[in-house]
C-alpha positions in Angstrom: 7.4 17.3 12.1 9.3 14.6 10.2 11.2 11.8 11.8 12.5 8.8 9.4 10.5 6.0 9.9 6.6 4.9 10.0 7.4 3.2 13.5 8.8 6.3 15.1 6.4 8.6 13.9 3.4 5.9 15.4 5.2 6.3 18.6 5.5 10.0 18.9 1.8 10.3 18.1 1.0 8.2 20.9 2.9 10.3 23.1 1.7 13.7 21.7 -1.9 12.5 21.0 -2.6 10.3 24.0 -5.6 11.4 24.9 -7.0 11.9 21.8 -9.3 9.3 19.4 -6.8 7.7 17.2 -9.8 5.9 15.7 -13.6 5.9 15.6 -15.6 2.4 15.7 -18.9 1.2 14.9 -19.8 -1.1 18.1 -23.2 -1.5 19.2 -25.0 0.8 17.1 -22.4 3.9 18.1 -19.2 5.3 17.1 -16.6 4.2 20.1 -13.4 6.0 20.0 -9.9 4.1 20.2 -7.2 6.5 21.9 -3.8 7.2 20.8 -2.8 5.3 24.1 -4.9 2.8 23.8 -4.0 2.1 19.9 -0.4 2.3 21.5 -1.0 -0.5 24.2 -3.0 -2.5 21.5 0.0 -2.1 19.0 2.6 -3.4 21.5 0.4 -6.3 22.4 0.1 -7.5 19.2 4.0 -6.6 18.4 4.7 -9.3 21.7 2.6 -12.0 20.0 4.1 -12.2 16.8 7.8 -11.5 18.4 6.5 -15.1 20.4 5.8 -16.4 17.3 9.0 -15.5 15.5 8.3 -12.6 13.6 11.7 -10.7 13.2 13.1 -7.8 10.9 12.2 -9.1 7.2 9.6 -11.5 8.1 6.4 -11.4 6.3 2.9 -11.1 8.2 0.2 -11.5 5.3 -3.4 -9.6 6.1 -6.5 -11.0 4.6 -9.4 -8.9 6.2 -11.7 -6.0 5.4 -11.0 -3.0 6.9 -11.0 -2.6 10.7 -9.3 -1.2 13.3 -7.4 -4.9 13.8 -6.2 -4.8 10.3 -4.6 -1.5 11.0 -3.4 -2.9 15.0 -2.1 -5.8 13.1 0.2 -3.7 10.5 1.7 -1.6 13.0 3.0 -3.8 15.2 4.0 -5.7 12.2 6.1 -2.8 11.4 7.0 -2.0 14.5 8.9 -4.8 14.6 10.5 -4.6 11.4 8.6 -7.4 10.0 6.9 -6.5 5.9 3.2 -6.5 6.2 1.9 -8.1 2.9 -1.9 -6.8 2.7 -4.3 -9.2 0.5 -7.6 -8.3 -0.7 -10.2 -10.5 0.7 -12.3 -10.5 -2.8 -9.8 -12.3 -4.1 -10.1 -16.5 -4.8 -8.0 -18.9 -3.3 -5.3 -19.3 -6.1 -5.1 -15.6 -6.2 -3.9 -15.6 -2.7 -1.8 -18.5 -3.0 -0.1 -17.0 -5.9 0.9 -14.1 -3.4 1.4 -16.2 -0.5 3.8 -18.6 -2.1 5.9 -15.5 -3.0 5.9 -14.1 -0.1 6.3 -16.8 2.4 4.9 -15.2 5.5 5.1 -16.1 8.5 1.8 -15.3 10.2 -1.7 -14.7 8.6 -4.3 -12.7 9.7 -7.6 -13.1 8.5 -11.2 -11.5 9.1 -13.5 -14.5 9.7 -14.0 -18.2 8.9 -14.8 -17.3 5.2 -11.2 -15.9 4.8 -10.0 -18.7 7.1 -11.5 -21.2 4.9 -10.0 -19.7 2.1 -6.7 -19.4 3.1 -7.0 -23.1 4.4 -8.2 -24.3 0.9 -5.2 -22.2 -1.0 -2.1 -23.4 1.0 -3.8 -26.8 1.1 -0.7 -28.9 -0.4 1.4 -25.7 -1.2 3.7 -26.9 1.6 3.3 -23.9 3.3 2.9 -23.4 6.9 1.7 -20.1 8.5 0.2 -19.6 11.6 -3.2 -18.1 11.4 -5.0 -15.4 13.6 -8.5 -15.0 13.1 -9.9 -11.8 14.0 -13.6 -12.5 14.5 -13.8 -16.2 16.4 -17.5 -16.8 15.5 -17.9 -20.8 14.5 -14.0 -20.8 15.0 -12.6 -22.7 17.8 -9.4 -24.3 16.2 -7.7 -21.3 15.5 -6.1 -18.4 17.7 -8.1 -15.2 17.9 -6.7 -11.8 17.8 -8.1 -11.1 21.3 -6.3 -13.8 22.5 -2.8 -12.9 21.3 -3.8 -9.4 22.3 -4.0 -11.0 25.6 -1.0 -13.6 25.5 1.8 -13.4 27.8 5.4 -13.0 26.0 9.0 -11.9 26.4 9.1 -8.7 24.9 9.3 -6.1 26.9 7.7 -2.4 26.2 11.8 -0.6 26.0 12.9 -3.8 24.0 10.6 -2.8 21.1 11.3 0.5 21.6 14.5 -0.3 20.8 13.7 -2.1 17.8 11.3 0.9 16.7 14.9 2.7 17.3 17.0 1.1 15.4 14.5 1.0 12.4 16.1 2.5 8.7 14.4 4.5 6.7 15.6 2.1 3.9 14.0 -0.9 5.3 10.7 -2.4 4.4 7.6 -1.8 5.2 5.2 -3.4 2.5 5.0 -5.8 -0.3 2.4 -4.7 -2.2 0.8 -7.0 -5.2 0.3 -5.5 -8.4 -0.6 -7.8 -11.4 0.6 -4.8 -13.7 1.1 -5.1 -17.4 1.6 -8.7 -17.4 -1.0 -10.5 -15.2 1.9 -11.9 -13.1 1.1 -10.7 -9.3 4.6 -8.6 -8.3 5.2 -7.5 -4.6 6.3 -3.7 -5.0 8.7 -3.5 -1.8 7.9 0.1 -0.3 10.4 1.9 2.1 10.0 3.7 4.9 11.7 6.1 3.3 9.2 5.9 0.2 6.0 6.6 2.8 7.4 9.1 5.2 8.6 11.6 2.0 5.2 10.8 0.3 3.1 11.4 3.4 5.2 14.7 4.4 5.2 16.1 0.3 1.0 15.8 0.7 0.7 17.0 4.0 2.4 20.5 2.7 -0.6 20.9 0.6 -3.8 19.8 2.1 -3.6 22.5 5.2 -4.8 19.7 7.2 -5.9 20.9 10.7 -5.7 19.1 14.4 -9.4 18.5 14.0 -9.0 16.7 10.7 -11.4 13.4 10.9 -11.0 10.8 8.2 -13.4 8.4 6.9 -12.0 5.2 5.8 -14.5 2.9 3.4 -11.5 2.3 0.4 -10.1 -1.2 0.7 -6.8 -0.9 3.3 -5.1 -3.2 0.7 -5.0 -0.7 -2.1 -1.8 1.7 -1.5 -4.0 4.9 -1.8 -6.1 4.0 1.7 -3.3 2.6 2.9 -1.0 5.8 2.9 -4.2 8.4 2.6 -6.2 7.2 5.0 -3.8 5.2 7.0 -0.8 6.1 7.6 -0.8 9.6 6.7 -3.7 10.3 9.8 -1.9 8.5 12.1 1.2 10.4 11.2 0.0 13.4 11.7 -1.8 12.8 14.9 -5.3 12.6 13.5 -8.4 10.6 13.7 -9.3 7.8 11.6 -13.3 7.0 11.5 -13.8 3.6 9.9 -16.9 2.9 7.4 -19.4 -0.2 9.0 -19.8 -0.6 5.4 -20.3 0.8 1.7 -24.2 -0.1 2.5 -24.5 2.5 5.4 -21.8 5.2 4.0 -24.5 7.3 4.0 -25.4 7.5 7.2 -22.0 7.4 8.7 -21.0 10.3 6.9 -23.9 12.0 8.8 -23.1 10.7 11.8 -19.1 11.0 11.9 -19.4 14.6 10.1 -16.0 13.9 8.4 -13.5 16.5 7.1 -11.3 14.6 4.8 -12.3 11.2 2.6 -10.9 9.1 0.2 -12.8 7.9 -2.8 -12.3 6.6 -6.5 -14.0 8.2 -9.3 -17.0 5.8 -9.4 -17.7 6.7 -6.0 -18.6 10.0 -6.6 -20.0 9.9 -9.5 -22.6 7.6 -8.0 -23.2 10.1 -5.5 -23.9 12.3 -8.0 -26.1 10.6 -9.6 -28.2 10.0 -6.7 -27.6 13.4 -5.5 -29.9 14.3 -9.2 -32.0 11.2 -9.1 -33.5 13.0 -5.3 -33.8 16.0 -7.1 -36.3 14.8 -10.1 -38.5 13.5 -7.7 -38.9 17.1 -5.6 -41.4 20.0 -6.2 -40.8 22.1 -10.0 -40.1 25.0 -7.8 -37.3 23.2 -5.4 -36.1 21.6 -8.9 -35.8 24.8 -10.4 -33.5 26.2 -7.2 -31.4 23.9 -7.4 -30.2 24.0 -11.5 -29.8 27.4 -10.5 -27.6 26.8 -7.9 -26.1 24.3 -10.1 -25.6 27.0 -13.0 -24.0 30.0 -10.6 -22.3 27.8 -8.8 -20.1 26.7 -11.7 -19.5 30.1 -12.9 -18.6 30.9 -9.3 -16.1 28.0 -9.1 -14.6 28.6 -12.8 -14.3 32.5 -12.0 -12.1 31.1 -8.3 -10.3 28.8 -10.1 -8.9 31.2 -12.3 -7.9 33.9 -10.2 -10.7 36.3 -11.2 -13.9 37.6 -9.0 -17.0 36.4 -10.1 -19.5 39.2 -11.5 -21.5 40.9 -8.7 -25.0 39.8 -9.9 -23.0 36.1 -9.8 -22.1 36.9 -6.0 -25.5 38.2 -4.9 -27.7 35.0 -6.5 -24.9 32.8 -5.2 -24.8 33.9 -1.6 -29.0 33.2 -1.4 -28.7 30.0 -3.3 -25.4 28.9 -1.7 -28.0 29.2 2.1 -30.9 27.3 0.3 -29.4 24.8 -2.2 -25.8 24.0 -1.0 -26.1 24.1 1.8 -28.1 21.2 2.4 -26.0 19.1 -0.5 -22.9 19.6 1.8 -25.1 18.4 5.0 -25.6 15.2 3.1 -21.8 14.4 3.5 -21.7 15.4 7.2 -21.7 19.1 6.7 -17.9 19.5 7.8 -16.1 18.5 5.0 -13.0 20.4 3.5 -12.2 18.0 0.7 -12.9 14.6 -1.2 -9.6 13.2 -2.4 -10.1 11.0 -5.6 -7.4 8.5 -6.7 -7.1 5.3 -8.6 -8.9 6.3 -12.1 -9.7 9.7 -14.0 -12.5 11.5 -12.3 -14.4 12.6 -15.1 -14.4 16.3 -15.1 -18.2 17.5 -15.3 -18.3 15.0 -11.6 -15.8 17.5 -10.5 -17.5 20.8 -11.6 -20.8 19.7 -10.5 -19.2 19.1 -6.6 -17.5 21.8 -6.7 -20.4 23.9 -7.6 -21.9 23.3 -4.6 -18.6 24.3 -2.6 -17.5 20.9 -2.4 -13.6 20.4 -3.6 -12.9 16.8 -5.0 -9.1 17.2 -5.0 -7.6 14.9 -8.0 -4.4 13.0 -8.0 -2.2 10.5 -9.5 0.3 8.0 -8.8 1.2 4.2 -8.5 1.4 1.2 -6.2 5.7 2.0 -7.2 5.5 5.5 -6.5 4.1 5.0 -2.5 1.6 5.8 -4.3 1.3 10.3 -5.2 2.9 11.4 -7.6 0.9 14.9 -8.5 -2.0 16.6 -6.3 -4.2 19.1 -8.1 -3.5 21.8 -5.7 -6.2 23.1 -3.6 -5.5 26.8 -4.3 -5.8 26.2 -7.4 -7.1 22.9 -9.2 -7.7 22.3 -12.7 -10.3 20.2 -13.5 -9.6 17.5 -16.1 -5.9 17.5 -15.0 -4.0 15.1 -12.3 -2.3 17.8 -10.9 1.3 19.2 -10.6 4.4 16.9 -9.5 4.8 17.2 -5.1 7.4 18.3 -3.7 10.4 16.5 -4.5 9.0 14.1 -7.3 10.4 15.1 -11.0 8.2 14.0 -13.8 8.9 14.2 -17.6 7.6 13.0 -21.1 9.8 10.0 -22.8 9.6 10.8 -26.3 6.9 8.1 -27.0 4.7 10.2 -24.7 5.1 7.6 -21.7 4.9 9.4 -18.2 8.6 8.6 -16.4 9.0 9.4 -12.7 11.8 9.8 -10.2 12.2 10.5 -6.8 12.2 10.0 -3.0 9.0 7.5 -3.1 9.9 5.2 -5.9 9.7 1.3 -4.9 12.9 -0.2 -4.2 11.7 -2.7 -6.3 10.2 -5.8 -7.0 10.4 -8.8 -4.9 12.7 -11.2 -6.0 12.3 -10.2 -9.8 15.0 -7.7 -10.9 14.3 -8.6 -14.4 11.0 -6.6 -13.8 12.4 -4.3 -11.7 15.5 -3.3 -14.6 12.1 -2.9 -17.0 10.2 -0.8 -14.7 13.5 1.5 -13.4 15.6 2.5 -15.7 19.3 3.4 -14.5 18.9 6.9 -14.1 16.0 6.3 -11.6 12.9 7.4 -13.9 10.1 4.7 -13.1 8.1 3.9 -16.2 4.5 4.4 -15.5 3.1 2.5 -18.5 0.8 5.7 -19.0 0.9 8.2 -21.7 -0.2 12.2 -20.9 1.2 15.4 -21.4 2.0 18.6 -19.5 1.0 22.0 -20.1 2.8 25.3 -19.9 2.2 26.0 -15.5 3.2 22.1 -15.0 -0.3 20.3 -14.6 -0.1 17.0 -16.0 -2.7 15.5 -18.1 -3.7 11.9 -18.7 -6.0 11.8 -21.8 -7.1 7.8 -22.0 -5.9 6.8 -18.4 
C-alpha cells in the first residue's frame, strides 16, 4: 500500500475511501461524520485559497489552533501544495510564538479564535512581520478572513492543476517544521520529510494489525509529532477514521459514545485513569470491592503467563474466565468497549500502570522516539510486550549504545535537519547518520530497549 508522499497517499484514500467517514465531529450535541470526499473537496478548497494567497512549494503556513478537523483541512492542503506546515501550540505566550514565527517566516496563519488572534497580533506587533491571518471560528471577529470564507473563495487553481502539483511532490521535500526547545532552550524547527513520515507510518502499520474498522480518538495536542503522525496522518493513510475529542473535560463520555479502537495517550493520562478507575472502586460494596482485586490479582498472572509464551494454570483460566465476564468486562466498557489498544508515547509509562490495564485485557502498547526521528523509533510489539521496556527498533530503524551509554539512531525517518542551524544539526547527526538522542538506556539480549531515568 505505499506510495512516496503524504499528498499522494491523501488522494488515493479519497478515491478508495469516498464513501467512508474520514472524520467524526462533535456538532450540536452529536458526532457528524466528514467523508473521505468531502475531506477531499474541503482539502482542495482550502489548497485554492492559499495558492490565491501565494503559498507555493517551501512556503511556510503556521497553525495556532486546538485540535479540529480545520487544523487537520488546513495542513493538508498546505501540503498538498508543497507548502511546510509549521504547527504551534496554542498554550504557548506571545514571545514563544514569535520566537518560532520570526524563524519561520510564514506566509499565512491560521488560528482557532480571537484569543489566538489576539495573540498572534500582540507577538508580531513590531516584529516586521506580515502574515495573512485566517481565523477559524469568526465569533467577535469581523476584520479578519474566516476559514469558511476562503473555503468558499473563488480562485485559479484548478482541481488537475493541484493534482499535478500533488504529482510532482518528492519524497525528499518538506512537510513540517517542528519546534523543539531541546537541550538548549533555543526553539529549533526539526524539518521532517515525506520521506521521514511515509517509512515511519508504513514501519508501525506492519505491527499494529490495524483493521478497516479501526476508529481513532484524537484528544493529544496535533502540534506534538506523536498525534500528528499517530493520530493524523497514519489514519488517514491508511484509509481510517479519525474521531476528534470535544475536549479533555468530556473524554469520558466520548469514549463511550465513539466506542474507539485505537487511542493515543501519554503516560499521565492513563495513569489518571487508573487512578480514578480505583478511586470508583473504594467507594462500592465490600463484596463488589473484593471481585474486583481478584480480578485484579488473576488478571496479572494471566497477562504475565501470555506475555511470556507460557499457558496460565487451569485454576488461573477457570477464575479468570468468571471474573474476566463480571469485573473486566465492565472496565473495558468504560473506554467504549471496542478498544484493541492504548498507544502511550512522549514519557515512561510507569510499569505497574501497564500491568494493572493489561490485567483487565486492556493492552497499553509502549513506544519511543523523537520529534527528529518522525517521531517511532521502537514499538513494544503487541505479540509480545515487555512491560518496563520501550520496545524493539521498527523495521528499518538501527539503534545502538555509544559507549557513554547515549541511545544513537539511524535510519529512513531521521530529520533532514534543523532549520537554518547546521551547527545544531552537525551536533545532533553525526556523519555516519546516527542521531544522538540525548537519552541514556540499554538493550537486553532479544533487542528490547530500556530507558532507566527517561
Amino acid at each position: 500500500m505505499a506510495v512516496d508522499t503524504l499528498s499522494k497517499a491523501f488522494w488515493r484514500s479519497v478515491e478508495q475511501h469516498a464513501e467512508k467517514p474520514a472524520m467524526l465531529v462533535k456538532r450540536e450535541k452529536q458526532f457528524r461524520p466528514i467523508t473521505y470526499r468531502e475531506l477531499g473537496r474541503r482539502v482542495y478548497a482550502f489548497a485554492r485559497a492559499l495558492h490565491e494567497l501565494g503559498v507555493r512549494k517551501g512556503d511556510r503556513v503556521a497553525i495556532l489552533s486546538e485540535n479540529c478537523p480545520e487544523w487537520a483541512i488546513t495542513d493538508w492542503a498546505t501540503l498538498c501544495l508543497g507548502g511546510i506546515t509549521v504547527p504551534i501550540y496554542p498554550t504557548l505566550t506571545a514571545p514563544q510564538v514569535l520566537e518560532i514565527l520570526s524563524d519561520s517566516e510564514p506566509k499565512v496563519l491560521v488560528v482557532s479564535d480571537r484569543k489566538q488572534l489576539r495573540k498572534a497580533c500582540e507577538a508580531i506587533e513590531g516584529s516586521g512581520l506580515s502574515p495573512q491571518m485566517i481565523v477559524i471560528d469568526p465569533k467577535d471577529v469581523s476584520d479578519t478572513p474566516n476559514f469558511e470564507q476562503m473555503l468558499n473563495q473563488p480562485g485559479a487553481l484548478t482541481e488537475s492543476e493541484l493534482q499535478g502539483i500533488v504529482q510532482a511532490s518528492q519524497p525528499d521535500d518538506i512537510v513540517t517544521f517542528i519546534y523543539t526547545s531541546g537541550t538548549t532552550g533555543e526553539p529549533k524547527g526539526a524539518m521532517l520529510t515525506h520521506h521521514n513520515l511515509t517509512t515511519n507510518i508504513e514501519a508501525v502499520l506492519e505491527l499494529i494489525d490495524w483493521q478497516p474498522t479501526d476508529l481513532f480518538l484524537s484528544f493529544l495536542p496535533l502540534s506534538h509529532v506523536f498525534e500528528r503522525m499517530g493520530g493524523h496522518f497514519l489514519p488517514i493513510y491508511a484509509g481510517l477514521t479519525i474521531a476528534y475529542a470535544e475536549s479533555l473535560f468530556t473524554l469520558a463520555n466520548d469514549m463511550q459514545e465513539v466506542k474507539p479502537t485505537l487511542m493515543l495517550g501519554v503516560p499521565r493520562f492513563y495513569a489518571l485513569v487508573m487512578d480514578r478507575i480505583l478511586a470508583s472502586v473504594r467507594q462500592m460494596p465490600p463484596l463488589r470491592q473484593q471481585l474486583f482485586y481478584r480480578m485484579l490479582e488473576v488478571g496479572k498472572v494471566y497477562s504475565r503467563c501470555g506475555r511470556e509464551g507460557k499457558s496460565a494454570p487451569l485454576g488461573v483460566k477457570i477464575q479468570h474466565a468468571i471474573l474476566d465476564k463480571l469485573v473486566a468486562s465492565k472496565i473495558r466498557e468504560r473506554v467504549g468497549g471496542r478498544l484493541r489498544y492504548f498507544v502511550s508515547g512522549g514519557a515512561a509509562l510507569p510499569k505497574e500502570v501497564a500491568e494493572f490495564f493489561h490485567a483487565f485485557g486492556i493492552l497499553i502498547i509502549e513506544g519511543y522516539g523523537l520529534t527528529e526521528t518522525s517521531p517511532v523509533l521502537t514499538v513494544n510489539p503487541p505479540s509480545a510486550p515487555r512491560f518496563g521496556s520501550v520496545g524493539k527498533p521498527i523495521r528499518d530503524v538501527e539503534i545502538k549504545i555509544a559507549g557513554d551509554g547515549e541511545i544513537l539512531a539511524r535510519g529512513p525517518n531521521i530529520m533532514k535537519g534543523y532549520y537554518k542551524k547546521p551547527e545544531a544539526t552537525a551536533a545532533a547527526i553525526d556523519p555516519d547518520g546516527w542521531f544522538h538522542t540525548g537519552d541514556v538506556g540499554y538493550m537486553d539480549k532479544d533487542g528490547y530497549l530500556y530507558i532507566p531515568d527517561r
